[in-house]
C-alpha positions as CSV (number, residue, x, y, z in Angstrom):
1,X,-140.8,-7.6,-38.1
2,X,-144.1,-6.4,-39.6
3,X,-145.2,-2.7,-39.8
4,X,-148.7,-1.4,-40.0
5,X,-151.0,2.1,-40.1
6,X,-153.9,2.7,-37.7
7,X,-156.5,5.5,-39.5
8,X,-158.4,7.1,-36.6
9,X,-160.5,10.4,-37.5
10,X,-159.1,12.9,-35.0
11,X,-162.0,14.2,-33.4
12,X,-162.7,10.8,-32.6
13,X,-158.9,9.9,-31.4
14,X,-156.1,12.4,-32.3
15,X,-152.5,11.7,-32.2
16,X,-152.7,14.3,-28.6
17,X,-155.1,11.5,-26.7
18,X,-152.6,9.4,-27.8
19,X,-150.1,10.5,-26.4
20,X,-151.6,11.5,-23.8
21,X,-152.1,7.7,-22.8
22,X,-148.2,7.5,-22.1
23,X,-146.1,4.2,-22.3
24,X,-148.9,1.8,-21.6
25,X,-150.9,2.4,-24.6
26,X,-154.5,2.3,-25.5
27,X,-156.7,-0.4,-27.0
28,X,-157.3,0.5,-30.4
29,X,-160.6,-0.4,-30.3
30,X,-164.4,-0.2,-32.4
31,X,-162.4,-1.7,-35.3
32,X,-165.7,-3.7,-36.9
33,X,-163.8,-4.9,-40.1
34,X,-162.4,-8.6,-40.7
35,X,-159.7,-7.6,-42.8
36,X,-158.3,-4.9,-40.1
37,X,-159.2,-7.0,-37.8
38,X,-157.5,-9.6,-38.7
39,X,-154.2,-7.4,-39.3
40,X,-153.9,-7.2,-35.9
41,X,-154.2,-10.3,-34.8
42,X,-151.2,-10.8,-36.9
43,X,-149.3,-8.0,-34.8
44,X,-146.7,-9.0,-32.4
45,X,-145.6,-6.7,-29.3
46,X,-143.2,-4.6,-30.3
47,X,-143.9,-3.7,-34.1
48,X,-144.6,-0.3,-35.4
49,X,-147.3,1.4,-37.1
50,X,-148.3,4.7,-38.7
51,X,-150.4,6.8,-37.0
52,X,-152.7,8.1,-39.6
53,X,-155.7,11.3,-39.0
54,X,-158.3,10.2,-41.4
55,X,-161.2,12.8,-42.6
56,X,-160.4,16.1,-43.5
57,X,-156.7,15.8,-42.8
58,X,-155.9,12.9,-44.7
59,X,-152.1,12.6,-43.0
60,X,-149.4,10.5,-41.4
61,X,-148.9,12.3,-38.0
62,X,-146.8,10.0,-36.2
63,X,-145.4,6.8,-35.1
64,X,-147.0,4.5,-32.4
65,X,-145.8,0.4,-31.3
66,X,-148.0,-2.2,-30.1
67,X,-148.0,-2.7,-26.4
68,X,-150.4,-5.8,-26.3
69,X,-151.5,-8.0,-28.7
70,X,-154.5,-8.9,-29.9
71,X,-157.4,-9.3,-27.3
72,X,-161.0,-9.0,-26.6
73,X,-162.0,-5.6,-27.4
74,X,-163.7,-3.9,-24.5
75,X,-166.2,-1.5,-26.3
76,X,-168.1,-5.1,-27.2
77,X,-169.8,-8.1,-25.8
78,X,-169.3,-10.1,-29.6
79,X,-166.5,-12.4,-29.2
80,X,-165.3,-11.7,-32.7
81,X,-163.8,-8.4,-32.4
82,X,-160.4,-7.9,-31.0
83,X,-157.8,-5.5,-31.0
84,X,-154.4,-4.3,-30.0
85,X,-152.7,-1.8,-27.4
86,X,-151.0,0.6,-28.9
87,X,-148.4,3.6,-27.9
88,X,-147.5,6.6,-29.2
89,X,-143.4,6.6,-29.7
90,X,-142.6,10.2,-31.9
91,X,-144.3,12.1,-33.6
92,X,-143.3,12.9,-37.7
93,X,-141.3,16.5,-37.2
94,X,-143.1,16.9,-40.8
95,X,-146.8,15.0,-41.5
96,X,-146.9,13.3,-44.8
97,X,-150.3,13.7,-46.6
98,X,-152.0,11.4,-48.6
99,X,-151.4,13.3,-51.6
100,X,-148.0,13.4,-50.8
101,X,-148.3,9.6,-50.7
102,X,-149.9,9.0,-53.8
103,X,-147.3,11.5,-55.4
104,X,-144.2,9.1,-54.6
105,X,-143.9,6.4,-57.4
106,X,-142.6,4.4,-54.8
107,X,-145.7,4.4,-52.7
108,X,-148.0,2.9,-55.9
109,X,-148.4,-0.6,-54.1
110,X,-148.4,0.7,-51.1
111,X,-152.2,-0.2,-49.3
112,X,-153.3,3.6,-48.7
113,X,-153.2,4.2,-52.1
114,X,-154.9,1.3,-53.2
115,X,-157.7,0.9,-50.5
116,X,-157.4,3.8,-48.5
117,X,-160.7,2.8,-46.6
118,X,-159.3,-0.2,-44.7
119,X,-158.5,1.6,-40.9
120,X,-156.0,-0.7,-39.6
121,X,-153.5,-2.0,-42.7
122,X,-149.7,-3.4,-43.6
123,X,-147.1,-1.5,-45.0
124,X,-143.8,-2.8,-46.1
125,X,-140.6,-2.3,-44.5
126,X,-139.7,-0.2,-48.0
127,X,-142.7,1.7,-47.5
128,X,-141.9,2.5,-44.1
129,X,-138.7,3.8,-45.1
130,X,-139.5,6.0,-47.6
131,X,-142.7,7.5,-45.7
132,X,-140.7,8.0,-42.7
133,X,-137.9,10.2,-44.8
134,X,-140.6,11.8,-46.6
135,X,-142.0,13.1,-42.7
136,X,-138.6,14.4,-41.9
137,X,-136.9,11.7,-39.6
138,X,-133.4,11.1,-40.6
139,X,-133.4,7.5,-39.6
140,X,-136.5,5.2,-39.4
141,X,-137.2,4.0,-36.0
142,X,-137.3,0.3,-35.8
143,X,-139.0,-2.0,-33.0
C-alpha cells in the first residue's frame, strides 16, 4: 500500500469540484511531468493520496483514493501522458499548511518539503500518519 499527494491550484480544481464528481472520480489530468507522471503509473486502485491546494493556500485539504489507474490522459493526443482517476473520500476537519508541515521534525524527508514543486508525489505511510493527526482525524483512513 503506497500513499501519494495530488497539488492542484484551486481555481483550477478545488477540493469542492472534487467532490462534487462523487464516487466515480475524476482523471487527474494536464500532469506534463515524468517524475509525477510516472508516480502514478505506480498507483494501484484503491491507494490514498493527499489532496493538496497549491498557490496561495499552500495546504492539505483532504483525502482522495484512486478509482482507475493509470491511462491515456484525455486532455492530449501525446501518447506519453497518462494519469489516474481519482475520488474524493473526507475531507481534513482541520487543513494542514505547508508551514505547518515544514514545522514537524518528523515531516523533514518528507517530499513537500524537499521539492515542493513536483504536483503529483509519494509520501510514506509514517508521513501519512502524522499529517493526518496533525489535520484533526483521530484515526488515519486506510485503503
Amino acid at each position: 500500500m503506497a500513499y501519494w499527494l495530488f497539488k492542484s491550484e484551486p481555481n483550477t480544481w478545488s477540493w469542492e469540484d472534487q467532490v462534487k464528481e462523487g464516487a466515480k472520480g475524476a482523471e487527474w489530468d494536464g500532469v506534463r511531468n515524468y517524475q509525477a507522471r510516472n508516480n502514478m503509473q505506480a498507483m494501484k486502485k484503491g491507494e490514498l493520496g493527499f489532496f493538496y491546494h497549491s498557490v496561495n493556500e499552500k495546504r492539505v485539504v483532504g483525502i482522495v483514493k484512486v478509482v482507475k489507474e493509470a491511462h491515456p490522459d484525455s486532455t492530449t493526443d501525446d501518447e506519453r501522458w497518462h494519469c489516474v482517476d481519482v475520488a474524493a473520500v473526507e475531507p481534513l476537519p482541520a487543513p494542514v499548511t505547508l508551514d505547518q508541515i515544514k514545522g514537524e521534525p518528523k515531516l523533514e524527508e518528507m517530499v513537500l518539503v524537499k521539492n515542493s514543486r513536483l504536483s503529483v508525489q509519494p509520501v510514506t505511510a509514517a508521513e501519512w500518519k502524522v499529517v493526518c493527526k496533525m489535520g484533526g482525524l483521530k484515526k488515519p483512513p486506510t485503503a
